[in-house]
mmCIF entry with sequence, helices, sheets and N, C-alpha, C, O atoms, coordinates in Angstrom:
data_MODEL
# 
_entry.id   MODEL 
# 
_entity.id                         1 
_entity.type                       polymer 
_entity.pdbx_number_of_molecules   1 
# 
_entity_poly.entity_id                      1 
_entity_poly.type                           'polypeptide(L)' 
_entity_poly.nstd_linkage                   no 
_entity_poly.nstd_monomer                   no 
_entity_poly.pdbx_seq_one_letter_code       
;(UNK)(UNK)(UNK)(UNK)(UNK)(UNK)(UNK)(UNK)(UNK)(UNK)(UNK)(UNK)(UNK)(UNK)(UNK)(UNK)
(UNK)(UNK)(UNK)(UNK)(UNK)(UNK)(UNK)(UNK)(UNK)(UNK)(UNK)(UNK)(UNK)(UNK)
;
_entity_poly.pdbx_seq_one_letter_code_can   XXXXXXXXXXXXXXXXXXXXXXXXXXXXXX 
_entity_poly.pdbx_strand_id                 A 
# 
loop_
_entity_poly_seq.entity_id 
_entity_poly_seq.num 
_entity_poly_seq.mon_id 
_entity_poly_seq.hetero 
1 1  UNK n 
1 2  UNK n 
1 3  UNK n 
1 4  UNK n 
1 5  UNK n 
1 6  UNK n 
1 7  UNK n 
1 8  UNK n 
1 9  UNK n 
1 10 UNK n 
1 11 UNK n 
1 12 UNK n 
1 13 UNK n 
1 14 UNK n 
1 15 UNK n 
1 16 UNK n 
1 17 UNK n 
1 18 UNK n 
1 19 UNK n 
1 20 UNK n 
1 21 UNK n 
1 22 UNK n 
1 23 UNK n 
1 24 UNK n 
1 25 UNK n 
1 26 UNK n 
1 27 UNK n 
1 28 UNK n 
1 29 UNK n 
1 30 UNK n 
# 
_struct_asym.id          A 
_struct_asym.entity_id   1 
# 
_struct_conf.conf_type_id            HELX_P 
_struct_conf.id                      HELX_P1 
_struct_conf.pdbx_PDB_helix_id       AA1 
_struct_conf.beg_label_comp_id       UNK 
_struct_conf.beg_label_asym_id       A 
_struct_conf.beg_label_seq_id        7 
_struct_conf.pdbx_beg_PDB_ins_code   ? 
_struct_conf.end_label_comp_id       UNK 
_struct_conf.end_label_asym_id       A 
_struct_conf.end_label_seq_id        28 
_struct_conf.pdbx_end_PDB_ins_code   ? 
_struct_conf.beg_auth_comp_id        UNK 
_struct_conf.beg_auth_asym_id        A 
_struct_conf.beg_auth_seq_id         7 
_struct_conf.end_auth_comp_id        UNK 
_struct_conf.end_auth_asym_id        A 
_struct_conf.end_auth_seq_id         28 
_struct_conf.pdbx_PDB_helix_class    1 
_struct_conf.details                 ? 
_struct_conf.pdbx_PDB_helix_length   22 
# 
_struct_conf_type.id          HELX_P 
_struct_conf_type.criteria    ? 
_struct_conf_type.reference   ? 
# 
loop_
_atom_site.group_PDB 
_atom_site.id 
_atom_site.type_symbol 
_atom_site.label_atom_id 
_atom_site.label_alt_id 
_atom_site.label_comp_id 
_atom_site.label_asym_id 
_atom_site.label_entity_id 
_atom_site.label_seq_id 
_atom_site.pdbx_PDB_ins_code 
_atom_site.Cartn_x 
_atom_site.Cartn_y 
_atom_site.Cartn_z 
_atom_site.occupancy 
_atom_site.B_iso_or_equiv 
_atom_site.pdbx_formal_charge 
_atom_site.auth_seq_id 
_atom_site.auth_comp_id 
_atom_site.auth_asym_id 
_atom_site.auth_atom_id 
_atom_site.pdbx_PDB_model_num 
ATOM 1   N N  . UNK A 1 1  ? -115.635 64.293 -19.735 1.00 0.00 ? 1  UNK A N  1 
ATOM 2   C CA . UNK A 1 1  ? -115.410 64.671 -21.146 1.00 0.00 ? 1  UNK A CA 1 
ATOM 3   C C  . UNK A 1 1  ? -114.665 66.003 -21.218 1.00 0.00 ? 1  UNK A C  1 
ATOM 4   O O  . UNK A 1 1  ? -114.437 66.386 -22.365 1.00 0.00 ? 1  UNK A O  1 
ATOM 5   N N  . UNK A 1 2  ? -114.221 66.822 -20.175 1.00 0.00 ? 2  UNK A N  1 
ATOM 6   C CA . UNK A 1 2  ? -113.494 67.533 -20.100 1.00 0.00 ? 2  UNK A CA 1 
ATOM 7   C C  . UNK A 1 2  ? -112.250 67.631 -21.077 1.00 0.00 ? 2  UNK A C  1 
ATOM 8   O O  . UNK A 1 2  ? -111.662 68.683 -21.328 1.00 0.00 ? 2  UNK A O  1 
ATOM 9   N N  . UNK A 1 3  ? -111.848 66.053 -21.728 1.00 0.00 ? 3  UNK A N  1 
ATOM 10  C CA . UNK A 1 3  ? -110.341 66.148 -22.594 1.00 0.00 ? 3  UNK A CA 1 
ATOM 11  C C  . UNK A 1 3  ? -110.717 66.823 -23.732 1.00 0.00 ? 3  UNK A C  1 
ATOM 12  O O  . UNK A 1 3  ? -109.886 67.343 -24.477 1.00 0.00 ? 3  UNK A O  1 
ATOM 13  N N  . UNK A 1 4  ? -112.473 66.872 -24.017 1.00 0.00 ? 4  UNK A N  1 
ATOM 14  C CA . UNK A 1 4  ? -112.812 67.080 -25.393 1.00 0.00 ? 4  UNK A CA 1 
ATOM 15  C C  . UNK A 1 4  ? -113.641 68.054 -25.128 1.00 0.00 ? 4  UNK A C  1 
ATOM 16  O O  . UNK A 1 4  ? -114.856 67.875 -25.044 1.00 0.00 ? 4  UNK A O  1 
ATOM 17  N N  . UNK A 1 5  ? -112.940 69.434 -24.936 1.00 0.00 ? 5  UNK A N  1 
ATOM 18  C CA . UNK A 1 5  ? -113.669 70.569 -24.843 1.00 0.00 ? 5  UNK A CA 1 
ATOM 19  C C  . UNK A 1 5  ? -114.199 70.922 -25.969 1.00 0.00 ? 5  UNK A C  1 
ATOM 20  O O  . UNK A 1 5  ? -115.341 71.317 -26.202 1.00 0.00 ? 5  UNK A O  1 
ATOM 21  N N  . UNK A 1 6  ? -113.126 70.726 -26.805 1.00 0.00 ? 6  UNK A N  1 
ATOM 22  C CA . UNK A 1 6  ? -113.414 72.148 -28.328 1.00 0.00 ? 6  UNK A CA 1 
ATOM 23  C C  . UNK A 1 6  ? -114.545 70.423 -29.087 1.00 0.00 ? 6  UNK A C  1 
ATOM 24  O O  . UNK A 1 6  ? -115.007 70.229 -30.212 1.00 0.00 ? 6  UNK A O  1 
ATOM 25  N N  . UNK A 1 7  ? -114.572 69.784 -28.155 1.00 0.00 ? 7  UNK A N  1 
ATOM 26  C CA . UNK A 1 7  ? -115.711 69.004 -29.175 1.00 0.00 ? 7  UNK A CA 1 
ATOM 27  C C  . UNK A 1 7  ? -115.755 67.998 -29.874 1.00 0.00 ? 7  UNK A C  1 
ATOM 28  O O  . UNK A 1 7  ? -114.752 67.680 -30.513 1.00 0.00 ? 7  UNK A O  1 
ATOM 29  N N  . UNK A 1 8  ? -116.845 67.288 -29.934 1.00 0.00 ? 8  UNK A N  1 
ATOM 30  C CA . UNK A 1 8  ? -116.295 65.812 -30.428 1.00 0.00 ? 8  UNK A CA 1 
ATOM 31  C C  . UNK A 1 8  ? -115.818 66.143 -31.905 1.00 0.00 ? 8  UNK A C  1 
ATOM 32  O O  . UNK A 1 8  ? -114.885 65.540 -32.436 1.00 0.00 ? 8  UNK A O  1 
ATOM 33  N N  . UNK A 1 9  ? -116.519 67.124 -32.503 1.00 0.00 ? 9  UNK A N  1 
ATOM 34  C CA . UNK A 1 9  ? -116.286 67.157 -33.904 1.00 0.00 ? 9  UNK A CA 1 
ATOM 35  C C  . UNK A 1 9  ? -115.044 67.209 -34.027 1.00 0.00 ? 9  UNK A C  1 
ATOM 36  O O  . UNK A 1 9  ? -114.600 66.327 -34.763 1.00 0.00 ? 9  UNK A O  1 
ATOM 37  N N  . UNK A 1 10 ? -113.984 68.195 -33.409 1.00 0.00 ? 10 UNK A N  1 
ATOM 38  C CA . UNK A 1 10 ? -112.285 68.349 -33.441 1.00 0.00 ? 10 UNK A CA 1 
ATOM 39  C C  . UNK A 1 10 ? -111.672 66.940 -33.266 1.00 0.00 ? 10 UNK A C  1 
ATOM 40  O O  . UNK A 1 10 ? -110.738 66.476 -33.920 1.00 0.00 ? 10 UNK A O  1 
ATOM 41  N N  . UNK A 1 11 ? -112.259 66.428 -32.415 1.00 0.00 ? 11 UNK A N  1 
ATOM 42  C CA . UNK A 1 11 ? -111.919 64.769 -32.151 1.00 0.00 ? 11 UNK A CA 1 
ATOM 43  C C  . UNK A 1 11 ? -111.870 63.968 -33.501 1.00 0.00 ? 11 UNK A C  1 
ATOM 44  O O  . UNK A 1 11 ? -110.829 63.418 -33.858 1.00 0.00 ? 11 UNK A O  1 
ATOM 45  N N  . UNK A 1 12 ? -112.628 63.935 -33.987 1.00 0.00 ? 12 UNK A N  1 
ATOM 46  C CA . UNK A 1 12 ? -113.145 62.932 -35.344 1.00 0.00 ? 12 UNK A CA 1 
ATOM 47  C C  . UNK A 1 12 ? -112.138 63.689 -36.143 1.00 0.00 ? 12 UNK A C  1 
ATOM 48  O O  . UNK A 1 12 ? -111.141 63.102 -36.562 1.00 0.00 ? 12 UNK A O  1 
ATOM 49  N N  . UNK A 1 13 ? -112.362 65.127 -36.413 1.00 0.00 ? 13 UNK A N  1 
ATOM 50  C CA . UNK A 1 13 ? -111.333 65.962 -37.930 1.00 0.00 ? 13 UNK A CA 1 
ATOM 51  C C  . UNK A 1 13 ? -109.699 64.894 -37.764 1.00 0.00 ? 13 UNK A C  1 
ATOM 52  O O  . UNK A 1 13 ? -109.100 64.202 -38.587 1.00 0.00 ? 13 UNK A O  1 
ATOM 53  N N  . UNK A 1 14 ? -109.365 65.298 -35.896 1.00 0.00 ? 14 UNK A N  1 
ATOM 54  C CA . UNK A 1 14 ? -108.043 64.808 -35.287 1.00 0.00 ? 14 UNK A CA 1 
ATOM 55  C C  . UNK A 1 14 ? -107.313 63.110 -35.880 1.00 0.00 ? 14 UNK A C  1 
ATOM 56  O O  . UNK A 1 14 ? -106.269 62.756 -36.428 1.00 0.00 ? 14 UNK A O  1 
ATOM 57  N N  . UNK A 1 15 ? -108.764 62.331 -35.305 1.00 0.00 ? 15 UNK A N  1 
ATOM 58  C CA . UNK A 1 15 ? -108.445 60.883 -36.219 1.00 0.00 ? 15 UNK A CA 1 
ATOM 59  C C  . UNK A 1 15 ? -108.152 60.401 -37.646 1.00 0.00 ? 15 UNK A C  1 
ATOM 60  O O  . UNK A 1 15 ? -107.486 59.453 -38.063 1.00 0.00 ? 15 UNK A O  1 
ATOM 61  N N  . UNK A 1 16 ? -109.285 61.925 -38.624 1.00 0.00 ? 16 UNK A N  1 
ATOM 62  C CA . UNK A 1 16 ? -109.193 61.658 -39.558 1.00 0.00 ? 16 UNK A CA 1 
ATOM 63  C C  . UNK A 1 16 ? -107.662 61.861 -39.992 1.00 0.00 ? 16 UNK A C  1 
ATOM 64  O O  . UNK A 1 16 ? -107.236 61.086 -40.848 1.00 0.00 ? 16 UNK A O  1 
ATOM 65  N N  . UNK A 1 17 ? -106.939 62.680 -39.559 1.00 0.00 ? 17 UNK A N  1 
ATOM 66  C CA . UNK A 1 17 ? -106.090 63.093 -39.860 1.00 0.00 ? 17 UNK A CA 1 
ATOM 67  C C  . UNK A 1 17 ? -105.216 62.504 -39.542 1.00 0.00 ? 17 UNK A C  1 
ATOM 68  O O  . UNK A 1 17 ? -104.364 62.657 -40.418 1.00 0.00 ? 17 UNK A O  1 
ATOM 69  N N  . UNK A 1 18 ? -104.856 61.877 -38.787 1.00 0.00 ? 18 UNK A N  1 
ATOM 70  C CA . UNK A 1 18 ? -103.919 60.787 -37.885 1.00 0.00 ? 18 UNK A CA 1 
ATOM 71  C C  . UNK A 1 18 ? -103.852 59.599 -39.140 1.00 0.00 ? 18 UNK A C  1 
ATOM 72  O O  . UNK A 1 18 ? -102.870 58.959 -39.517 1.00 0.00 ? 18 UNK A O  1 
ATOM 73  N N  . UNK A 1 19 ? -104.920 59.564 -39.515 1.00 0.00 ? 19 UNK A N  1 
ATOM 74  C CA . UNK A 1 19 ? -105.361 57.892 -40.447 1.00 0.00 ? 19 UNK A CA 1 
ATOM 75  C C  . UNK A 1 19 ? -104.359 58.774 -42.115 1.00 0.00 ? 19 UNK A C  1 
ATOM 76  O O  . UNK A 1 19 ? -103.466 58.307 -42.822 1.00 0.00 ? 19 UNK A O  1 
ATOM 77  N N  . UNK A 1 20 ? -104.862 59.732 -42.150 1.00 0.00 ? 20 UNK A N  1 
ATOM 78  C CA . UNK A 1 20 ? -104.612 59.860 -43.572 1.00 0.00 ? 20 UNK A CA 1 
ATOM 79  C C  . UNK A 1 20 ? -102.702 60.370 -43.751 1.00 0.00 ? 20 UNK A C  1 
ATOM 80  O O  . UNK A 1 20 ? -102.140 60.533 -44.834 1.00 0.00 ? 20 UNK A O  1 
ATOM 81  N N  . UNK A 1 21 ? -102.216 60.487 -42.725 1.00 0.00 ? 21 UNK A N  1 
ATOM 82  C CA . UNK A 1 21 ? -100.809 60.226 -42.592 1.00 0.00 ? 21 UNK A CA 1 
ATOM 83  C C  . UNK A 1 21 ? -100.557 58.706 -42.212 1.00 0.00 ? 21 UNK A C  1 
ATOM 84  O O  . UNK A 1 21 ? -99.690  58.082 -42.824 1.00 0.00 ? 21 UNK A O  1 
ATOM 85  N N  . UNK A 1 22 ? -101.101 58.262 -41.478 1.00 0.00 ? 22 UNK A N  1 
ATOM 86  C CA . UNK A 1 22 ? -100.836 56.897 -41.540 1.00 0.00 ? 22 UNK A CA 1 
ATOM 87  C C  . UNK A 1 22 ? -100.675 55.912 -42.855 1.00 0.00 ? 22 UNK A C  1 
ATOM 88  O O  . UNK A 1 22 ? -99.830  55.027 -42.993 1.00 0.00 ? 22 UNK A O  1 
ATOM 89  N N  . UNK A 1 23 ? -101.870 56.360 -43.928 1.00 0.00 ? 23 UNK A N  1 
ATOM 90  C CA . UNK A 1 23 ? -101.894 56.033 -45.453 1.00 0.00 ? 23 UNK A CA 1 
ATOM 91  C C  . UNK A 1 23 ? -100.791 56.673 -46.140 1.00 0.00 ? 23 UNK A C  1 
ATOM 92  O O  . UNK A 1 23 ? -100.277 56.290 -47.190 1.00 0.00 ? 23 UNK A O  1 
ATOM 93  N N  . UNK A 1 24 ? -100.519 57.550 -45.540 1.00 0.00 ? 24 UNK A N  1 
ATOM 94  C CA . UNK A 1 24 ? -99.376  58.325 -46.890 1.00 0.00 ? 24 UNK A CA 1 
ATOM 95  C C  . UNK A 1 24 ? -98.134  58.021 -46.619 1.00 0.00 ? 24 UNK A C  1 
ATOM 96  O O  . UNK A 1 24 ? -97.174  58.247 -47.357 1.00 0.00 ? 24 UNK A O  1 
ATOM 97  N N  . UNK A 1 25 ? -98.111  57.541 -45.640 1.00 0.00 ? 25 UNK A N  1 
ATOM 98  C CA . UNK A 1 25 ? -96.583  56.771 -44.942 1.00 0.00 ? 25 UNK A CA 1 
ATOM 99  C C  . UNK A 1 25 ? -96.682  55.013 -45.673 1.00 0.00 ? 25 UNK A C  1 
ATOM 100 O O  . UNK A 1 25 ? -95.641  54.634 -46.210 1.00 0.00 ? 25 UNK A O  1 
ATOM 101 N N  . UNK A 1 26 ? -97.623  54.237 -45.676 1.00 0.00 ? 26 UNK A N  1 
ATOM 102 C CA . UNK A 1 26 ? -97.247  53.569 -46.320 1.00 0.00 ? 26 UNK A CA 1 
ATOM 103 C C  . UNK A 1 26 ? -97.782  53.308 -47.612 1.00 0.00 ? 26 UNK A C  1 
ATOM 104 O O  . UNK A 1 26 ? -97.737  52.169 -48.075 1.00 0.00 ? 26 UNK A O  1 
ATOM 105 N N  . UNK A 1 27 ? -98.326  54.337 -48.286 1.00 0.00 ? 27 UNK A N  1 
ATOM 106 C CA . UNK A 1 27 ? -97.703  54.568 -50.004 1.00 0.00 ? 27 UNK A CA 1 
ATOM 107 C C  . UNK A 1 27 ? -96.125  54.825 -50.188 1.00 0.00 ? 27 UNK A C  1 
ATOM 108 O O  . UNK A 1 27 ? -95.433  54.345 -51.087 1.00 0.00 ? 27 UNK A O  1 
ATOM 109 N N  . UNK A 1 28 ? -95.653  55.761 -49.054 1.00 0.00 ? 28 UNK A N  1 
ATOM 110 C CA . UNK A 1 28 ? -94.458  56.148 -49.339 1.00 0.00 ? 28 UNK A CA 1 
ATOM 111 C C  . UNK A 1 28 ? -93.849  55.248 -49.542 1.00 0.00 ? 28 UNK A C  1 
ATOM 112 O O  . UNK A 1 28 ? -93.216  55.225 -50.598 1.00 0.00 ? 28 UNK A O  1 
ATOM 113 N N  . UNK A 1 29 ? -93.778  54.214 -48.704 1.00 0.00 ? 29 UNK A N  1 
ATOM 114 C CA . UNK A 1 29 ? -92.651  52.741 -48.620 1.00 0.00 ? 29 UNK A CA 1 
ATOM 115 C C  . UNK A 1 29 ? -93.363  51.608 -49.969 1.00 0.00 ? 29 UNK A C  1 
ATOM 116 O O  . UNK A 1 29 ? -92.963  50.444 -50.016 1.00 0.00 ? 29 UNK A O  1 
ATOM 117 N N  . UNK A 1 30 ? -94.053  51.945 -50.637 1.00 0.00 ? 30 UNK A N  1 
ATOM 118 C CA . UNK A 1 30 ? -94.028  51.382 -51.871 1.00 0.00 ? 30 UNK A CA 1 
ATOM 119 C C  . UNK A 1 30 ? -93.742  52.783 -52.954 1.00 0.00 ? 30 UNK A C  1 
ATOM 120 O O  . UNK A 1 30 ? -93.663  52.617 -54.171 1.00 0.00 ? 30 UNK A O  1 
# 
């Protein structure tokens, strides 16, 4: 678990964030 030093919590914020550009990219294309 060494990849996830600073923590699972940074992990989860990381996905959330990944997902909520993923959503705003395709609102954009409508």
């Amino acid at each position: 678990m060494s990849e996830y030093g600073l923590g699972g919590g940074f992990a989860l914020i990381v996905v959330l964030f990944i997902l909520l550009i993923i959503v705003g990219a395709s609102w954009s294309n409508y």
